[in-house]
PDB file with SEQRES, HELIX, SHEET and CRYST1 records, atoms N, CA, C and O in Angstrom:
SEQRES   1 A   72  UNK UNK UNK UNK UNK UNK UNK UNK UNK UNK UNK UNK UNK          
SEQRES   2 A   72  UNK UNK UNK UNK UNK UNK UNK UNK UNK UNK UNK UNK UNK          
SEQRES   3 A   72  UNK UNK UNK UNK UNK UNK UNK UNK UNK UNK UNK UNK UNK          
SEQRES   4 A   72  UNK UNK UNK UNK UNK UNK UNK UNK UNK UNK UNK UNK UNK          
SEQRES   5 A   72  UNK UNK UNK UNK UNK UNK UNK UNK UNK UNK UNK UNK UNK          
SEQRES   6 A   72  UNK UNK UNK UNK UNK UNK UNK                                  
HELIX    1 AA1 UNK A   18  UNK A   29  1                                  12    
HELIX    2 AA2 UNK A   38  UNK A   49  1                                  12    
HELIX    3 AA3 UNK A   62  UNK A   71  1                                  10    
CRYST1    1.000    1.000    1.000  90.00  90.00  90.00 P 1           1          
ATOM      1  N   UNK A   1     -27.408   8.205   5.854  1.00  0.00           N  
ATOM      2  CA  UNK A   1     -28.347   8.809   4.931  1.00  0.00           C  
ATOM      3  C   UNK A   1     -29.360   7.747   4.497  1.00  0.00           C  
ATOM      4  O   UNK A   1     -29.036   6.592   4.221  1.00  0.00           O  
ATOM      5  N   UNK A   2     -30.809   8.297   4.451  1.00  0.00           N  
ATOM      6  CA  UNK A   2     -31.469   7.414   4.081  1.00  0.00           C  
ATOM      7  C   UNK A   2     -31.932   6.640   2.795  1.00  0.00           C  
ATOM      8  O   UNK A   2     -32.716   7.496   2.385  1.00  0.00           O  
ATOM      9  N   UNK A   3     -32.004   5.679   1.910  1.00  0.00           N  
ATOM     10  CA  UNK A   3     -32.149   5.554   0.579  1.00  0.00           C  
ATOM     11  C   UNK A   3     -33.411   5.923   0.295  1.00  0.00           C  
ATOM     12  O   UNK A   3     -34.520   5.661   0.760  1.00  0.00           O  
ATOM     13  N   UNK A   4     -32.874   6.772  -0.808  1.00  0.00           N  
ATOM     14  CA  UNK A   4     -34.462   6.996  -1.701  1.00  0.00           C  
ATOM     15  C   UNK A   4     -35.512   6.061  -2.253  1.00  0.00           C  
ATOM     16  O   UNK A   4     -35.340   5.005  -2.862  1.00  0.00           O  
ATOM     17  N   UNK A   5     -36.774   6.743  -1.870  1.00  0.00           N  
ATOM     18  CA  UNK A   5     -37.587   5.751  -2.610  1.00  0.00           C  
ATOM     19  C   UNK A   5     -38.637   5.883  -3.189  1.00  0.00           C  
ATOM     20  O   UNK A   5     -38.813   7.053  -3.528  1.00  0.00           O  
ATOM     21  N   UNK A   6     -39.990   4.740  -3.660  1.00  0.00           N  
ATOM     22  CA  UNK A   6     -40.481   5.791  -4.701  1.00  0.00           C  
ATOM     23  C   UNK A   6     -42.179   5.090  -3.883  1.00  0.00           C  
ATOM     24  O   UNK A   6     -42.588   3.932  -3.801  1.00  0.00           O  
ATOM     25  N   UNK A   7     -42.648   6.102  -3.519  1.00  0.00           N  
ATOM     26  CA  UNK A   7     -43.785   6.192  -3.557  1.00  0.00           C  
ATOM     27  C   UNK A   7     -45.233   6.073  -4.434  1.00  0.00           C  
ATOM     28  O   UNK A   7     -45.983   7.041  -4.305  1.00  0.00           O  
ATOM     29  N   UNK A   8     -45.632   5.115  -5.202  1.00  0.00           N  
ATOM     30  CA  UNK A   8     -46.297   5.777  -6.341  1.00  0.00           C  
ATOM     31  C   UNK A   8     -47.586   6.080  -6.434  1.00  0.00           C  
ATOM     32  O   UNK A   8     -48.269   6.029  -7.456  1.00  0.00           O  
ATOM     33  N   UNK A   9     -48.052   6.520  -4.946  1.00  0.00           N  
ATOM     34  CA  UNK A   9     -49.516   7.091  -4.450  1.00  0.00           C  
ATOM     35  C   UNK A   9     -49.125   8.873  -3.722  1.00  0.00           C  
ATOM     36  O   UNK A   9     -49.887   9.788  -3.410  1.00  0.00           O  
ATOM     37  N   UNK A  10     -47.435   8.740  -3.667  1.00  0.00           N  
ATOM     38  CA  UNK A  10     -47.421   9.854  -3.086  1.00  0.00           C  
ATOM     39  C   UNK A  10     -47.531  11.268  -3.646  1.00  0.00           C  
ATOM     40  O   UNK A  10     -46.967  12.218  -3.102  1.00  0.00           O  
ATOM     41  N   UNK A  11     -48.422  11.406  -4.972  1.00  0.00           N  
ATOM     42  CA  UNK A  11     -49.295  12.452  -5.556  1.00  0.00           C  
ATOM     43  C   UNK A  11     -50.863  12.918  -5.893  1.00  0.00           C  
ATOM     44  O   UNK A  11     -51.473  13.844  -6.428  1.00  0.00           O  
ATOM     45  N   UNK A  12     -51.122  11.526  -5.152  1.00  0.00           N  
ATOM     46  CA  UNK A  12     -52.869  11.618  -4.532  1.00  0.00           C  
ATOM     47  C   UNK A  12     -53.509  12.036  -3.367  1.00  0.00           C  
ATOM     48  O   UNK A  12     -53.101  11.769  -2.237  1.00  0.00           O  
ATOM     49  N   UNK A  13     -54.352  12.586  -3.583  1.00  0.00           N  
ATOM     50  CA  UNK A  13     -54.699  13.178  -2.033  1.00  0.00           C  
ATOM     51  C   UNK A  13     -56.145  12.400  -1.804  1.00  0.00           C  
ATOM     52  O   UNK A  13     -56.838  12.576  -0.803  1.00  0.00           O  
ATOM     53  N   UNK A  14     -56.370  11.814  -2.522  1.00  0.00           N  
ATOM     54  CA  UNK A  14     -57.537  10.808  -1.910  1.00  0.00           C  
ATOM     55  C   UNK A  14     -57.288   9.410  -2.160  1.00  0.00           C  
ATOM     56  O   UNK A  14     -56.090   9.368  -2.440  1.00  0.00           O  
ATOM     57  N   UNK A  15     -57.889   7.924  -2.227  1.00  0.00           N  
ATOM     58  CA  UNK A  15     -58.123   7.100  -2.280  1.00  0.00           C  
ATOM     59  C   UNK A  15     -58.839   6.660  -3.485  1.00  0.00           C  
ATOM     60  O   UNK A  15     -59.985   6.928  -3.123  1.00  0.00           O  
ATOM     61  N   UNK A  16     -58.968   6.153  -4.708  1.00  0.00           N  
ATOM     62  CA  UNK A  16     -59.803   5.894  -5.910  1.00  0.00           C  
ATOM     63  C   UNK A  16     -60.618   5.509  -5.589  1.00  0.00           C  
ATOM     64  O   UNK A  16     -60.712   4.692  -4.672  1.00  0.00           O  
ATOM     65  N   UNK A  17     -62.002   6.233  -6.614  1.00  0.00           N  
ATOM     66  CA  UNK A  17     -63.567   5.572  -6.741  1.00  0.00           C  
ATOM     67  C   UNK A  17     -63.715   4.624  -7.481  1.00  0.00           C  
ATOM     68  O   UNK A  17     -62.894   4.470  -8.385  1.00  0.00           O  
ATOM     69  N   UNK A  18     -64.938   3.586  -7.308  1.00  0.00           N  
ATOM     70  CA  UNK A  18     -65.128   2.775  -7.996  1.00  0.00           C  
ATOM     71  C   UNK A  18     -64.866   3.242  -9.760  1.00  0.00           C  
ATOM     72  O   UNK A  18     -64.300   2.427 -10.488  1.00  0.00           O  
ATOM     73  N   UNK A  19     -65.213   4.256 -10.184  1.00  0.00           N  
ATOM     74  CA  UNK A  19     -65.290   4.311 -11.530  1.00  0.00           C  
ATOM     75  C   UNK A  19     -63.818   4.353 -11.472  1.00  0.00           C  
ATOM     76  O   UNK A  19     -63.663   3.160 -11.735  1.00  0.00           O  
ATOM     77  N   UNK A  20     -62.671   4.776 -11.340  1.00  0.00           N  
ATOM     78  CA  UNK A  20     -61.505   5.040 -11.176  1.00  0.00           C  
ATOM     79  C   UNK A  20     -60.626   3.456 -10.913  1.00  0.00           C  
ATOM     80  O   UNK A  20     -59.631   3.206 -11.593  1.00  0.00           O  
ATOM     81  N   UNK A  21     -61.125   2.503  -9.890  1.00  0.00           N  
ATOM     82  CA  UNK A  21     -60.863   1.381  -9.975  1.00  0.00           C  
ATOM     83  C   UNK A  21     -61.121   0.615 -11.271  1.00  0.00           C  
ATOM     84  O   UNK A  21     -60.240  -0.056 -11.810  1.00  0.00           O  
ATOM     85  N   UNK A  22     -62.483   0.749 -11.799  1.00  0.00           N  
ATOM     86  CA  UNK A  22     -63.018   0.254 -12.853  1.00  0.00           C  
ATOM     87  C   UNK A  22     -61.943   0.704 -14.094  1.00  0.00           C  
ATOM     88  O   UNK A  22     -61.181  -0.131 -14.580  1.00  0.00           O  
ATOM     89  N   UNK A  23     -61.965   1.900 -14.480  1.00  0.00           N  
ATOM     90  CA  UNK A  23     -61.211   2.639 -16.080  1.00  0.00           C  
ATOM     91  C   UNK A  23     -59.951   1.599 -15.471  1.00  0.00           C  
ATOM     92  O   UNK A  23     -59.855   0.452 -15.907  1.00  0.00           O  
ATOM     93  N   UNK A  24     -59.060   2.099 -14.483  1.00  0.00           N  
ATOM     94  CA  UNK A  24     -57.776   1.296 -14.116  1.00  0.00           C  
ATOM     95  C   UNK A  24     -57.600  -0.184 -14.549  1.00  0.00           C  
ATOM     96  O   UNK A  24     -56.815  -0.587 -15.407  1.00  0.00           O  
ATOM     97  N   UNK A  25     -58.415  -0.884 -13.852  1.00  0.00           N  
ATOM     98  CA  UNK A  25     -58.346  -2.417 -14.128  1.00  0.00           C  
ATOM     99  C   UNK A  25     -58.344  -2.265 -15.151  1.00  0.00           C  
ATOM    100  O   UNK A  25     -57.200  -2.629 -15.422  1.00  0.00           O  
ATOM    101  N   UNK A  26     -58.979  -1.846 -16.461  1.00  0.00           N  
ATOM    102  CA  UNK A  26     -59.508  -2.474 -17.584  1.00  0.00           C  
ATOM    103  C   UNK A  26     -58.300  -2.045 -18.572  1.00  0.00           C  
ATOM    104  O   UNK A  26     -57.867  -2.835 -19.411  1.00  0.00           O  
ATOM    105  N   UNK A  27     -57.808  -0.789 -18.420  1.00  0.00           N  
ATOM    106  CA  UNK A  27     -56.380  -0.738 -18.524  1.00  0.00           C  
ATOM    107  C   UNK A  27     -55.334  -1.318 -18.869  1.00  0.00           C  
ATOM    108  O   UNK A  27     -54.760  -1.417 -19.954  1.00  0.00           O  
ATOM    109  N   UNK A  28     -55.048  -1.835 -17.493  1.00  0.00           N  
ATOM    110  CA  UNK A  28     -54.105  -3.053 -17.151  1.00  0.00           C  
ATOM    111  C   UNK A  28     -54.281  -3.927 -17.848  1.00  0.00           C  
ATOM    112  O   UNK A  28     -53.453  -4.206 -18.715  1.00  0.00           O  
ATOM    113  N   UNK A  29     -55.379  -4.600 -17.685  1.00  0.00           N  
ATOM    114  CA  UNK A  29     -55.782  -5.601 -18.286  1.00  0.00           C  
ATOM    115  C   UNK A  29     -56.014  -5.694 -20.248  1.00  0.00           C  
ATOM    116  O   UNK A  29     -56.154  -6.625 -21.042  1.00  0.00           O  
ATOM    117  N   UNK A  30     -55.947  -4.158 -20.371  1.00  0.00           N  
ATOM    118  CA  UNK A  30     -55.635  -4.436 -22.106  1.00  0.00           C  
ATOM    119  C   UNK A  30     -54.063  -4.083 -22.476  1.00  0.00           C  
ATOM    120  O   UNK A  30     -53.812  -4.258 -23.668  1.00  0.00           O  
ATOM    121  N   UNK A  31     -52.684  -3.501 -21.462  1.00  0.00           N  
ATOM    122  CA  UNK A  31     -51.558  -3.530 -21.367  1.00  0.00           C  
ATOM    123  C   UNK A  31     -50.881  -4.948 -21.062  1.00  0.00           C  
ATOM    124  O   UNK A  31     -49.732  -5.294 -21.336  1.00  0.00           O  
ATOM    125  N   UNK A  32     -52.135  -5.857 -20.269  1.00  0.00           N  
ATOM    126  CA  UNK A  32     -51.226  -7.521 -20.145  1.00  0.00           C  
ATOM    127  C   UNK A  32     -51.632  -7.670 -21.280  1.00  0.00           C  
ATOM    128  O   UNK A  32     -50.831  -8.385 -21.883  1.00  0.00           O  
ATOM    129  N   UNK A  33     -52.677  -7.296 -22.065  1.00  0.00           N  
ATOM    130  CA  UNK A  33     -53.398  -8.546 -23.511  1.00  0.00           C  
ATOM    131  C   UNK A  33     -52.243  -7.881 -24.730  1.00  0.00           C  
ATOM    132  O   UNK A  33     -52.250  -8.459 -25.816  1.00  0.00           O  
ATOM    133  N   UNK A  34     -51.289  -6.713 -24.556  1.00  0.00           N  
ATOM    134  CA  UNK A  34     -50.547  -6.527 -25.639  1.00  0.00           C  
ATOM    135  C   UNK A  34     -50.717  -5.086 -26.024  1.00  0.00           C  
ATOM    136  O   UNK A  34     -49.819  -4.360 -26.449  1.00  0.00           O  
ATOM    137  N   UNK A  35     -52.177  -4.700 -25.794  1.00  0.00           N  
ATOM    138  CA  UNK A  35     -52.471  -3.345 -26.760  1.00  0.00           C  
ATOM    139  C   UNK A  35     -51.947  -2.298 -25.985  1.00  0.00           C  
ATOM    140  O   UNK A  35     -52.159  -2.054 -24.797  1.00  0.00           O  
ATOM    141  N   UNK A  36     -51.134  -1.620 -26.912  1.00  0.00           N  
ATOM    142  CA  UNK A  36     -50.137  -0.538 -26.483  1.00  0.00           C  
ATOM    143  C   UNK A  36     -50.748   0.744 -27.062  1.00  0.00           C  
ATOM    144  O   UNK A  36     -50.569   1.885 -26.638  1.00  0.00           O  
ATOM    145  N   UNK A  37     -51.472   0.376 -28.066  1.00  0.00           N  
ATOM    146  CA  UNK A  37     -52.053   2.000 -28.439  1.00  0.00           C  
ATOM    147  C   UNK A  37     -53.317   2.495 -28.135  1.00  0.00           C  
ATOM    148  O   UNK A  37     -54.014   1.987 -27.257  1.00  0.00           O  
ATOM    149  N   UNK A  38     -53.592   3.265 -28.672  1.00  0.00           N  
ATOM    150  CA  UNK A  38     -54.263   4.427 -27.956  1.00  0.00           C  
ATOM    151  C   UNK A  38     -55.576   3.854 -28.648  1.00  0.00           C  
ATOM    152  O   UNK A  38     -56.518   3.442 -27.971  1.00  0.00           O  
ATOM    153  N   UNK A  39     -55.580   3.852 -29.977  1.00  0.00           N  
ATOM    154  CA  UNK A  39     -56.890   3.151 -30.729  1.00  0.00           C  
ATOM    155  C   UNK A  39     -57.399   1.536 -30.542  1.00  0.00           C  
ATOM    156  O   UNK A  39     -58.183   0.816 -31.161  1.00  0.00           O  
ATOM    157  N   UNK A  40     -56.530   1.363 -29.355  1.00  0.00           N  
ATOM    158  CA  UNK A  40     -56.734  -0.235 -29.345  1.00  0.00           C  
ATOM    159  C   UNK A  40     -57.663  -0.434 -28.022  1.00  0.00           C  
ATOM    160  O   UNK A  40     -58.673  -1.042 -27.668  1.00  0.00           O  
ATOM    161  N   UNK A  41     -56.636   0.505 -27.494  1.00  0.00           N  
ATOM    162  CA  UNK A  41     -57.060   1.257 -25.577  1.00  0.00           C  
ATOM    163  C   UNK A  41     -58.409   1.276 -25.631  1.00  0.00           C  
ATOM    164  O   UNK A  41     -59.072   0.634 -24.817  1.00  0.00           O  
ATOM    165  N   UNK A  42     -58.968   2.013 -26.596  1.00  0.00           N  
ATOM    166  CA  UNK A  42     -60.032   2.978 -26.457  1.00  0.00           C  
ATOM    167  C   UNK A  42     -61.236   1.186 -26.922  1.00  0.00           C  
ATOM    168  O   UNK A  42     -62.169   0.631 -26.341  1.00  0.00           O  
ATOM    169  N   UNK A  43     -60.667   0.986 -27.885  1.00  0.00           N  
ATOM    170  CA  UNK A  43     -61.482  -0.204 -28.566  1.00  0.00           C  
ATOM    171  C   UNK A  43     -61.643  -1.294 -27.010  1.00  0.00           C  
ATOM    172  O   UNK A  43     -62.755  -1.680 -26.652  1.00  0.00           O  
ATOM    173  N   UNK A  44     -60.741  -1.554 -26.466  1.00  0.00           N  
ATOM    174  CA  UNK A  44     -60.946  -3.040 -25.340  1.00  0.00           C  
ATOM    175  C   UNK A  44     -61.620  -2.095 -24.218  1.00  0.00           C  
ATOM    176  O   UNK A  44     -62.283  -2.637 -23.334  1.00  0.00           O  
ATOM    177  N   UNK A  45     -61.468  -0.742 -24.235  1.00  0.00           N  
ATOM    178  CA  UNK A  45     -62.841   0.107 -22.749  1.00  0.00           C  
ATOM    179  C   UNK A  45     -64.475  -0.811 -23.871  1.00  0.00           C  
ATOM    180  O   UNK A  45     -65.174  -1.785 -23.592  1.00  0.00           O  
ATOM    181  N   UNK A  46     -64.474  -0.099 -24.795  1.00  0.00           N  
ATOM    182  CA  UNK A  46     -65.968  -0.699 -25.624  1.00  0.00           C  
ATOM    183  C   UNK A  46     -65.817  -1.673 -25.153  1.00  0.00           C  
ATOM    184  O   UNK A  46     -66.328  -1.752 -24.036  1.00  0.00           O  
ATOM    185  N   UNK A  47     -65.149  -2.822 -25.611  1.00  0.00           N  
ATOM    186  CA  UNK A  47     -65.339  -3.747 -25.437  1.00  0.00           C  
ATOM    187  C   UNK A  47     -66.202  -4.642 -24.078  1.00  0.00           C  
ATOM    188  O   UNK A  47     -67.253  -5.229 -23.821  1.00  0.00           O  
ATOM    189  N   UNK A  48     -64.970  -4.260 -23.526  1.00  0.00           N  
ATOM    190  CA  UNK A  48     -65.469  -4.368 -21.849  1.00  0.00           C  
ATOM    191  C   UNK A  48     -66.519  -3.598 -20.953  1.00  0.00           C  
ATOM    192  O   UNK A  48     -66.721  -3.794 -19.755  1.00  0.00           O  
ATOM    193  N   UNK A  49     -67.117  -2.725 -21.738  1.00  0.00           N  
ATOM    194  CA  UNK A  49     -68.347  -2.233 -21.655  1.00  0.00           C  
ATOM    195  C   UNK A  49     -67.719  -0.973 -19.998  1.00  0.00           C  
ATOM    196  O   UNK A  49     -68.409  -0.725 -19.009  1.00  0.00           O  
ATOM    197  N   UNK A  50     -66.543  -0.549 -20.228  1.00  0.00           N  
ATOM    198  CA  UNK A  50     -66.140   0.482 -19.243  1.00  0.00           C  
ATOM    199  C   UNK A  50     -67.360   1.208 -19.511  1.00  0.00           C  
ATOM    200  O   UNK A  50     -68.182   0.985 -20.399  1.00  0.00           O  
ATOM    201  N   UNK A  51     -67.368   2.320 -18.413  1.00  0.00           N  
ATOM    202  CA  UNK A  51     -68.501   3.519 -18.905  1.00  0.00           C  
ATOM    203  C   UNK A  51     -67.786   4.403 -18.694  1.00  0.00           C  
ATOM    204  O   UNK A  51     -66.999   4.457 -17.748  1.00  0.00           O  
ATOM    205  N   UNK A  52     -67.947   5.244 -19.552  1.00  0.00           N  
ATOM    206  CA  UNK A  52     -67.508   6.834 -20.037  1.00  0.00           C  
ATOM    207  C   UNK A  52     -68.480   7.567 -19.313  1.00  0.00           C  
ATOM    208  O   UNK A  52     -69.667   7.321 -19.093  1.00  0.00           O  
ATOM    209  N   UNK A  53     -67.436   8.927 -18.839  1.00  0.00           N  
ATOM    210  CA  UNK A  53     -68.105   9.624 -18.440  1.00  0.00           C  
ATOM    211  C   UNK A  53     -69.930  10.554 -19.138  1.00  0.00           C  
ATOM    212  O   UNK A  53     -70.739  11.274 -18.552  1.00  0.00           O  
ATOM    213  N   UNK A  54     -69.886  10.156 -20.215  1.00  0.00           N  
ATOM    214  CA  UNK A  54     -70.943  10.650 -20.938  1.00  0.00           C  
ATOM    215  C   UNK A  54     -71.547  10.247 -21.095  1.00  0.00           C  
ATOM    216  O   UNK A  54     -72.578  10.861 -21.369  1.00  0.00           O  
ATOM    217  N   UNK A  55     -71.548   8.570 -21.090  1.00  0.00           N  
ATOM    218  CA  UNK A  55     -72.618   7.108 -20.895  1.00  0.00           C  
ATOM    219  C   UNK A  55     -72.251   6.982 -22.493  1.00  0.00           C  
ATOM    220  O   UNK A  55     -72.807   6.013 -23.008  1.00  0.00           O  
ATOM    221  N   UNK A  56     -71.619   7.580 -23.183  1.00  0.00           N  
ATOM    222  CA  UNK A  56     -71.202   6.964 -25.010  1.00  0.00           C  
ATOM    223  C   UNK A  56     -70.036   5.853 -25.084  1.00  0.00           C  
ATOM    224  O   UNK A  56     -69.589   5.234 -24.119  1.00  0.00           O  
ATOM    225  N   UNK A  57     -69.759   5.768 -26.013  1.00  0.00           N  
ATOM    226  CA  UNK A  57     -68.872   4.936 -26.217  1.00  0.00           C  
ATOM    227  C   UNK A  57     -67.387   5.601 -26.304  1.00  0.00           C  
ATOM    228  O   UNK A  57     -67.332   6.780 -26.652  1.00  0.00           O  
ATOM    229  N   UNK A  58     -66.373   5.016 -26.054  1.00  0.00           N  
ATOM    230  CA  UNK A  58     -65.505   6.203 -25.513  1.00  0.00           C  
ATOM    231  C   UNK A  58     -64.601   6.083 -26.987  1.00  0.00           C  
ATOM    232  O   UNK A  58     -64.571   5.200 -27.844  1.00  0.00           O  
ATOM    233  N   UNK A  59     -63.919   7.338 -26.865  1.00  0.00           N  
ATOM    234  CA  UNK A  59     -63.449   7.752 -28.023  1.00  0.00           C  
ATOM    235  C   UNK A  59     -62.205   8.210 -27.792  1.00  0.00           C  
ATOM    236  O   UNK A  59     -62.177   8.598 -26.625  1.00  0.00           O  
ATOM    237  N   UNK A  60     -60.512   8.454 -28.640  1.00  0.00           N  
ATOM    238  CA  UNK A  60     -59.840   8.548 -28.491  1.00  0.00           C  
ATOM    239  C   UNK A  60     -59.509   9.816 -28.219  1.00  0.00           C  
ATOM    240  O   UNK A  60     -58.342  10.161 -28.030  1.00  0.00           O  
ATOM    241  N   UNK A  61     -60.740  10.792 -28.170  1.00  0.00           N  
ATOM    242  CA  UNK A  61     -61.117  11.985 -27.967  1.00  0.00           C  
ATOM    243  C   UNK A  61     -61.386  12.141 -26.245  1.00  0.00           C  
ATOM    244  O   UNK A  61     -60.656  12.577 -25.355  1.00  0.00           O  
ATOM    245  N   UNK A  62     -62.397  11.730 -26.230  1.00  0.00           N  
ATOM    246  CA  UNK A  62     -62.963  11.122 -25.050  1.00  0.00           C  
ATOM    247  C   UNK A  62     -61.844  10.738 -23.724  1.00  0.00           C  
ATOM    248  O   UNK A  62     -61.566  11.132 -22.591  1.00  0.00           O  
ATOM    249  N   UNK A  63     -61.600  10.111 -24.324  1.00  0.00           N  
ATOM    250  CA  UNK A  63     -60.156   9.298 -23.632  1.00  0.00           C  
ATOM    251  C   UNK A  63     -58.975  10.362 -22.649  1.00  0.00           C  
ATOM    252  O   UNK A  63     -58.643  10.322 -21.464  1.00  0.00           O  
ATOM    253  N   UNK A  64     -58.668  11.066 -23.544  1.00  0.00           N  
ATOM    254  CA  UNK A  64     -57.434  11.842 -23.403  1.00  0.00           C  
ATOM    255  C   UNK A  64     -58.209  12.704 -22.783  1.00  0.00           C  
ATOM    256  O   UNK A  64     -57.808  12.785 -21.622  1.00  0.00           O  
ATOM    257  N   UNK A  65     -59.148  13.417 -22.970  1.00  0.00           N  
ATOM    258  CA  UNK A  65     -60.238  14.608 -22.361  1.00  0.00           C  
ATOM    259  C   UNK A  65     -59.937  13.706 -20.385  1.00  0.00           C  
ATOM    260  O   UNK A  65     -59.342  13.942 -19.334  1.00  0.00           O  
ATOM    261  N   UNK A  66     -60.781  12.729 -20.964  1.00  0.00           N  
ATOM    262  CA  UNK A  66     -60.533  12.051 -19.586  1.00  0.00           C  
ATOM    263  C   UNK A  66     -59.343  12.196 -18.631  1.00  0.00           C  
ATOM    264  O   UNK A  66     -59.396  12.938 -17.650  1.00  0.00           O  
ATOM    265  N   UNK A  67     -58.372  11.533 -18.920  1.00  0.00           N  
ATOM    266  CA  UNK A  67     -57.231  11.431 -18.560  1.00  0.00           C  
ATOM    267  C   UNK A  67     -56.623  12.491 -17.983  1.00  0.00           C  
ATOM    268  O   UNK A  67     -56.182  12.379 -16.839  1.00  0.00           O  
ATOM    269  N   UNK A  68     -56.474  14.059 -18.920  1.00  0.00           N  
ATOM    270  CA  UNK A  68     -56.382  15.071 -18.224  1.00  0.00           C  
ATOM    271  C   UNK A  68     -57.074  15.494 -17.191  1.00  0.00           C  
ATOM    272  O   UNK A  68     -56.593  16.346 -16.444  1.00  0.00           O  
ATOM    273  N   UNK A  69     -58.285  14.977 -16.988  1.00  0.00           N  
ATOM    274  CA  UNK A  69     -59.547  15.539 -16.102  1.00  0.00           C  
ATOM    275  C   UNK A  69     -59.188  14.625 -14.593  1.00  0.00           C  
ATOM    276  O   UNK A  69     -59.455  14.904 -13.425  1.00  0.00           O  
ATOM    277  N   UNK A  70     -58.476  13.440 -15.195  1.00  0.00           N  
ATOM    278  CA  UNK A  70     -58.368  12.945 -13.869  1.00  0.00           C  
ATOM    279  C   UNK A  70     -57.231  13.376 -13.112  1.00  0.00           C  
ATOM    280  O   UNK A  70     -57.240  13.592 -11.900  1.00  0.00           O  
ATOM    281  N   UNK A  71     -56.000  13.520 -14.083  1.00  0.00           N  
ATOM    282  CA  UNK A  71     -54.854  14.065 -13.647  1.00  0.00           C  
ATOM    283  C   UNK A  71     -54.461  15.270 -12.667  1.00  0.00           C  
ATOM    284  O   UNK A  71     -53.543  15.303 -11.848  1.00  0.00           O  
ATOM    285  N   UNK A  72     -55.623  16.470 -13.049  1.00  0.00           N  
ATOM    286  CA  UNK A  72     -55.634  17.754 -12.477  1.00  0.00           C  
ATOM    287  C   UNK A  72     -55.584  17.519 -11.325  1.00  0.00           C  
ATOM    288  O   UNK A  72     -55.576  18.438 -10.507  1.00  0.00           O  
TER     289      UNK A  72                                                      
END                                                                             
């Protein structure tokens, strides 16, 4: 029998876009700096000058809107 294993692309059906690379990294990169929440999240995208889909400044509103939108 074969061992299970875990795929963790095997629920994408495409390859990520630059904007998608971009939100990601910046991510990561505020999960290594510590910030675990959501109002902190949203604060180090400003920071780092991510761009929101709306060209505003992104909002914890914003955010989650996002997130679902990418998920679908």
């Amino acid at each position: 029998m074969d061992k299970p294993y875990l795929n963790p692309h095997q629920s994408r059906d495409r390859e990520p876009d630059d904007y998608q690379n971009l939100l990601g990294d910046a991510i990561e990169r505020s999960y290594a700096a510590g910030v675990h929440d959501l109002a902190g999240l949203v604060g180090r995208l400003n920071e780092a000058r991510v761009p929101s889909p709306n060209g505003q400044a992104w909002t914890t509103e914003l955010f989650e809107k996002e997130m679902k939108r990418l998920g679908a």
